[in-house]
C-alpha positions in Angstrom: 61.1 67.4 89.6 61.4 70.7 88.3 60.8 72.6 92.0 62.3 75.9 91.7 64.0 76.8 94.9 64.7 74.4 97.2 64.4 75.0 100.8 66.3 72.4 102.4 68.4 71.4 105.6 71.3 72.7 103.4 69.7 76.0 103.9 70.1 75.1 107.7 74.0 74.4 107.5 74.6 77.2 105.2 73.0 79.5 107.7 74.4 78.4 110.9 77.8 78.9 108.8 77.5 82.2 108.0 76.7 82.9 111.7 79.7 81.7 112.7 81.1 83.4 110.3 79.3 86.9 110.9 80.4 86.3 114.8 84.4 85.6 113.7 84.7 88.6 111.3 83.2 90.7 113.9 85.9 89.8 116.6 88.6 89.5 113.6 87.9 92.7 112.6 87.6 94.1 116.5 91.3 93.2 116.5 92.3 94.4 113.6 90.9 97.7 114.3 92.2 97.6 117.9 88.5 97.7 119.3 86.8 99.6 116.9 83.3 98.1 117.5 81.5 100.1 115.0 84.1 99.4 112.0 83.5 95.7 113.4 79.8 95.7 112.5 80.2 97.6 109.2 82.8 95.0 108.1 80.9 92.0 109.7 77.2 93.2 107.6 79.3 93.6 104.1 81.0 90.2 104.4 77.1 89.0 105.2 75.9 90.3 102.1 78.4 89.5 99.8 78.6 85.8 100.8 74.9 85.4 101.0 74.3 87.3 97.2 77.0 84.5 95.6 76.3 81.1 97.7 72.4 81.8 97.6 72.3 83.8 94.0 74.6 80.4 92.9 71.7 78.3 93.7 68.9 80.9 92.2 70.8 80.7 89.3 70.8 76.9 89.4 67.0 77.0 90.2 65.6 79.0 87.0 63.1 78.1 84.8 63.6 80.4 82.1 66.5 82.3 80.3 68.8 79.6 81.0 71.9 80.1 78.5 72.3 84.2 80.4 71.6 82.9 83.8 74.2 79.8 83.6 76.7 82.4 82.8 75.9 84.2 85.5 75.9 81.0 87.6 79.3 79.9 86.4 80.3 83.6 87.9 79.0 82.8 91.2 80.6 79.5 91.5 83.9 80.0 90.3 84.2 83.5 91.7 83.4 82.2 95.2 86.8 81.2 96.3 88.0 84.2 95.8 85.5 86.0 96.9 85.0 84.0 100.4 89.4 84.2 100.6 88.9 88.0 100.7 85.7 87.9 103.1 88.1 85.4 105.4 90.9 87.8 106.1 88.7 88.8 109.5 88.2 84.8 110.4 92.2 84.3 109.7 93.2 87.4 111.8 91.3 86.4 114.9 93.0 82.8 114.1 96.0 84.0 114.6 95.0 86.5 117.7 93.3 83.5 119.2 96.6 81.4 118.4 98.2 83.6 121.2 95.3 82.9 123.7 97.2 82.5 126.6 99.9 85.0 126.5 97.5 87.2 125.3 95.2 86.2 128.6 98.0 86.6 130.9 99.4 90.0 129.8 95.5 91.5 130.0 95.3 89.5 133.4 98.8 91.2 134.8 97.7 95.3 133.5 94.1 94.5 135.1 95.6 92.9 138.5 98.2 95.8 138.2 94.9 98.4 138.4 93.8 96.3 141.5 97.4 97.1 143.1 96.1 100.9 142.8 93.7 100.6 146.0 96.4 98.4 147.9 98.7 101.3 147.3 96.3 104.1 148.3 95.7 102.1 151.8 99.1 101.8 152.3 99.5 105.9 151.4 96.2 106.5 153.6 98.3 104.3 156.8 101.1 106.2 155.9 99.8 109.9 155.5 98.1 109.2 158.9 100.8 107.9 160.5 103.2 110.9 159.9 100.6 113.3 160.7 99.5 111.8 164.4 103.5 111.9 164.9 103.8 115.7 163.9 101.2 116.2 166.2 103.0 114.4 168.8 105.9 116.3 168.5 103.9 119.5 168.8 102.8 118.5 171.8 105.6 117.3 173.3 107.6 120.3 172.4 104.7 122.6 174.3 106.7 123.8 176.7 109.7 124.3 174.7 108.1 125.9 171.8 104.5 127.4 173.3 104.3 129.4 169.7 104.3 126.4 167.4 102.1 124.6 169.9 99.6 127.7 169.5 100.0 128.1 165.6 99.2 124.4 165.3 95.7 124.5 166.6 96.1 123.0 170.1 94.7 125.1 173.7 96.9 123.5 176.4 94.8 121.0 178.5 92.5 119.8 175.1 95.6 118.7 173.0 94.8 115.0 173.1 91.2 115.4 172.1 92.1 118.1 169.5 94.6 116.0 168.3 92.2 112.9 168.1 89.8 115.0 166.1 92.3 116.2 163.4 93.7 112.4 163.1 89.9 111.7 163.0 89.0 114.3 160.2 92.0 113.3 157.8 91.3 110.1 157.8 87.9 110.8 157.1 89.0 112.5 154.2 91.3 109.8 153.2 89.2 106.9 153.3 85.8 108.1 153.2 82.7 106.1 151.9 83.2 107.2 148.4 86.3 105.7 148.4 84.9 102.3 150.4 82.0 102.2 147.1 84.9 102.5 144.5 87.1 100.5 145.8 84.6 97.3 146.3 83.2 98.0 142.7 86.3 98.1 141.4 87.5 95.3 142.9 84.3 93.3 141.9 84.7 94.2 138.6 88.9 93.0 138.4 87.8 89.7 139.8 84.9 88.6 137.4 87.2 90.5 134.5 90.1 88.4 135.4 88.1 85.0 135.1 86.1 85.9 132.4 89.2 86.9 130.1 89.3 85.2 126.6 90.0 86.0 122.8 86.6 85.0 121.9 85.2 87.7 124.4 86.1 90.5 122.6 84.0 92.5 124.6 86.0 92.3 127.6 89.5 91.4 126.2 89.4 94.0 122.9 88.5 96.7 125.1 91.4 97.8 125.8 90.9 101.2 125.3 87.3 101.6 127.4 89.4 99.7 130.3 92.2 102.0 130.2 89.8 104.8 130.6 87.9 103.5 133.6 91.1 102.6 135.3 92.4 105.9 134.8 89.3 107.3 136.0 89.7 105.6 139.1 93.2 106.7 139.3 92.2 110.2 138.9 89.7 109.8 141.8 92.2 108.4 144.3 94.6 111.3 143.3 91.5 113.3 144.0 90.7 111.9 147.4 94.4 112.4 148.5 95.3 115.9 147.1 93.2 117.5 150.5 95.4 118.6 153.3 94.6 119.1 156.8 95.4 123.3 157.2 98.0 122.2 159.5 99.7 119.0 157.8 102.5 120.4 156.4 103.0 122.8 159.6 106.6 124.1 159.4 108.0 121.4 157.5 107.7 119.2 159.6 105.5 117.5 157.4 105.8 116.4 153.5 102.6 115.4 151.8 102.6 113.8 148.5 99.2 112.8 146.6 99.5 109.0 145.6 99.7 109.8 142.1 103.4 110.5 143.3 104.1 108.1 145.2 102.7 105.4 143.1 103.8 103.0 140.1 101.0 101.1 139.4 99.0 103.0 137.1 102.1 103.2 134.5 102.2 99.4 135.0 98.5 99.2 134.0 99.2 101.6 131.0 102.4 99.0 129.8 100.3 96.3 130.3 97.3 97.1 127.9 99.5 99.3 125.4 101.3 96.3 124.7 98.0 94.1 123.8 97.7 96.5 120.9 100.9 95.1 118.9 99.1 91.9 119.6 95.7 92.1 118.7 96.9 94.3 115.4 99.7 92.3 114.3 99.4 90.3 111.1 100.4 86.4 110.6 100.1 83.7 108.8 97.1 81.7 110.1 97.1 78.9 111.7 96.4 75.2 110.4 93.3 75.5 112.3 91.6 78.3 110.5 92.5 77.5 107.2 90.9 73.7 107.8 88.0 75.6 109.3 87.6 77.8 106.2 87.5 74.8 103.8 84.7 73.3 106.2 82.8 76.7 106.1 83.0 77.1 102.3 81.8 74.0 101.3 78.7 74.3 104.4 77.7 77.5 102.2 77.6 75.7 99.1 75.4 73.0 100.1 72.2 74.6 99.0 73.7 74.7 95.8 74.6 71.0 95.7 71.3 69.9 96.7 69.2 72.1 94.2 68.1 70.7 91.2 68.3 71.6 88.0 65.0 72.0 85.8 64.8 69.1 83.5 64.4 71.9 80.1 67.9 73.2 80.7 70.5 71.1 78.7 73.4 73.6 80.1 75.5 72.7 82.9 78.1 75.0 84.9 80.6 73.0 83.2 79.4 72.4 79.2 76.3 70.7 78.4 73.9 67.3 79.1 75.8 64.5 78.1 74.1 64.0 74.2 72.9 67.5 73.9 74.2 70.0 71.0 74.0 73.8 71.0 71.4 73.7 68.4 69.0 71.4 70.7 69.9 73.7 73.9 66.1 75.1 74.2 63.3 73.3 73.3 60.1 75.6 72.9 56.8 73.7 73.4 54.0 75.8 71.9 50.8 76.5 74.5 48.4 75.5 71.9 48.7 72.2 69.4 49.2 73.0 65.7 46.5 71.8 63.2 47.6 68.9 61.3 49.4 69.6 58.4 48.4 68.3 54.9 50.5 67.3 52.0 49.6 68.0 48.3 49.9 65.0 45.9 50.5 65.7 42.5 49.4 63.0 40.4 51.4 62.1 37.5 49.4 63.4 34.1 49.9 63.2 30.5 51.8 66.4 28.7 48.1 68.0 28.7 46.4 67.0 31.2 46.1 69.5 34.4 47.4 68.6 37.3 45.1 67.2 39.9 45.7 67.8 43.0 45.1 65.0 46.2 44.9 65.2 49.8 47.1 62.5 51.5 47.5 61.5 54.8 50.1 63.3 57.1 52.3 61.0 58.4 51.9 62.9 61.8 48.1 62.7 62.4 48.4 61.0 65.0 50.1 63.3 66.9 49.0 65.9 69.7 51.2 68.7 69.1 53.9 68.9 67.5 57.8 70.7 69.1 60.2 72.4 67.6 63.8 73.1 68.9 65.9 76.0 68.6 
């Protein structure tokens, strides 16, 4: 009786709740914010504090041993001030309700912009086979022409009689340049990274799926690096005309598809609903986990207020009852004996009728 604040497995429940909590605001508000991680944690450590100071300060309140008719005012604040409180706090937990609602269109639009990024490499080897391709056959027709047009065979780079190793050497040294080991290590890591993103894609992984904008970087990064690789030209490439070299940023679509693909995930992830069944059912479970501490404190058995009124029997005058450290001295009553017109009075010591008692209480 009368233990002031109770640590209980209430505590445990109320705490695992607001972890869940603290983890679905932070990915609500990551939504909301269109990947704004830092907003995320602000929001996520407010919401923390504000739910801990009325569902634990509730139970404080509840718990007190002294001042009790201020601190059940402020306890009645707590309590009936929560649901609105936790409504406001749940806006995150109802947003990512509603983003997660969309799970799997959401999934498959992210899943289509990311495979869209992998189509980047599969169009720069088909570029690479192309570029190639038309180059060995303008050298070809160089060569063939030799004897009809000695000049251009000259001005192209060839000495008659070392045509077809000079030739095999500048097919050699542009694709070289095309596909070179830099491009081998970006192309595996990129594709490594596509694969495990593609599996691993979820609402709740906000870290992968609300990055939007960190992806869109990378991938452009990588497109800006293939554009790189192809935007060197053998001196004699383009020799005459005969020859039209375009970089792959030119020639291919797939980073725009990439771009239309994520950009659209924004009006997903930011766009407001009414929540779903789900999350408002989870709420109610969440609220009342919060509030067990509360339930399972005890009041101390001095306090005749309650958060609604007061102890059955109890009237405001009898609210505190003030027990004095000390006992008081036993009182004593003067008897005035009856006496004749001229008599003095005598006075008499009686008996109190409360000798017997300890100590004696008052009430205010």
């Amino acid at each position: 009786m009368n233990e002031q604040l109770k640590f209980s497995w209430g505590h445990i429940i109320a705490f695992l709740a607001l972890i869940v909590l603290s983890y679905i605001t932070f990915v609500g508000v990551t939504y909301m914010t269109d990947g704004d991680f830092t907003k995320a944690s602000i929001a996520m450590v407010v919401i923390d504090i504000v739910l801990f100071v009325f569902f634990i300060g509730a139970q404080m309140m509840k718990a007190t041993t002294k001042k009790f008719a201020k601190r059940i005012w402020v306890e009645r604040v707590f309590i009936f001030g929560s649901p609105i409180v936790f409504i406001l706090c749940m806006l995150p937990f109802y947003h990512f309700g509603t983003v997660q609602s969309q799970d799997e269109e959401i999934v498959g639009h992210f899943t289509d912009a990311i495979t869209a990024s992998k189509q980047m490499f599969s169009d720069y080897d088909s570029y690479s086979k192309e570029r190639i391709a038309n180059y060995e056959h303008m050298l070809d027709r160089v060569i063939n022409n030799q004897s009809i047009q000695p000049g251009e065979f000259t001005s192209c780079g060839f000495t008659k009689g070392s045509e077809q190793i000079q030739k095999g050497n500048m097919v050699k040294a542009l694709r070289l340049q095309l596909i070179s080991e830099n491009y081998d290590s970006l192309k595996t890591e990129a594709t490594k990274w596509i694969e495990s993103s593609s599996n691993g894609a979820s609402t709740w992984n906000v870290f992968l799926l609300g990055n939007t904008k960190e992806i869109k970087k990378a991938i452009h990064e990588w497109n800006i690096q293939l554009a790189d690789f192809s935007s060197h030209k053998m001196n004699n490439e383009e020799f005459n005309g005969y020859n039209q070299v375009n970089t792959i940023s030119e020639v291919s679509g797939s980073l725009a598809s990439v771009d239309a693909g994520l950009d659209g995930l924004t009006g997903k992830f930011t766009g407001t609903a009414f929540p779903p069944i789900v999350s408002i059912l989870g709420s109610i479970v969440l609220y009342f986990a919060l509030l067990f501490p509360y339930f399972l404190q005890d009041r101390h058995t001095k306090s005749q207020l309650r958060l609604l009124g007061m102890e059955k029997g109890a009237s405001r005058s009898s609210s505190m009852t003030i027990e004095p450290s000390k006992p008081i001295k036993k009182r004593q009553e003067v008897k005035i004996e009856s006496y004749e017109e001229d008599d003095e009075p005598i006075p008499s010591k009686a008996k109190s009728n409360d000798e017997d008692d300890d100590y004696a209480s008052f009430t205010m």
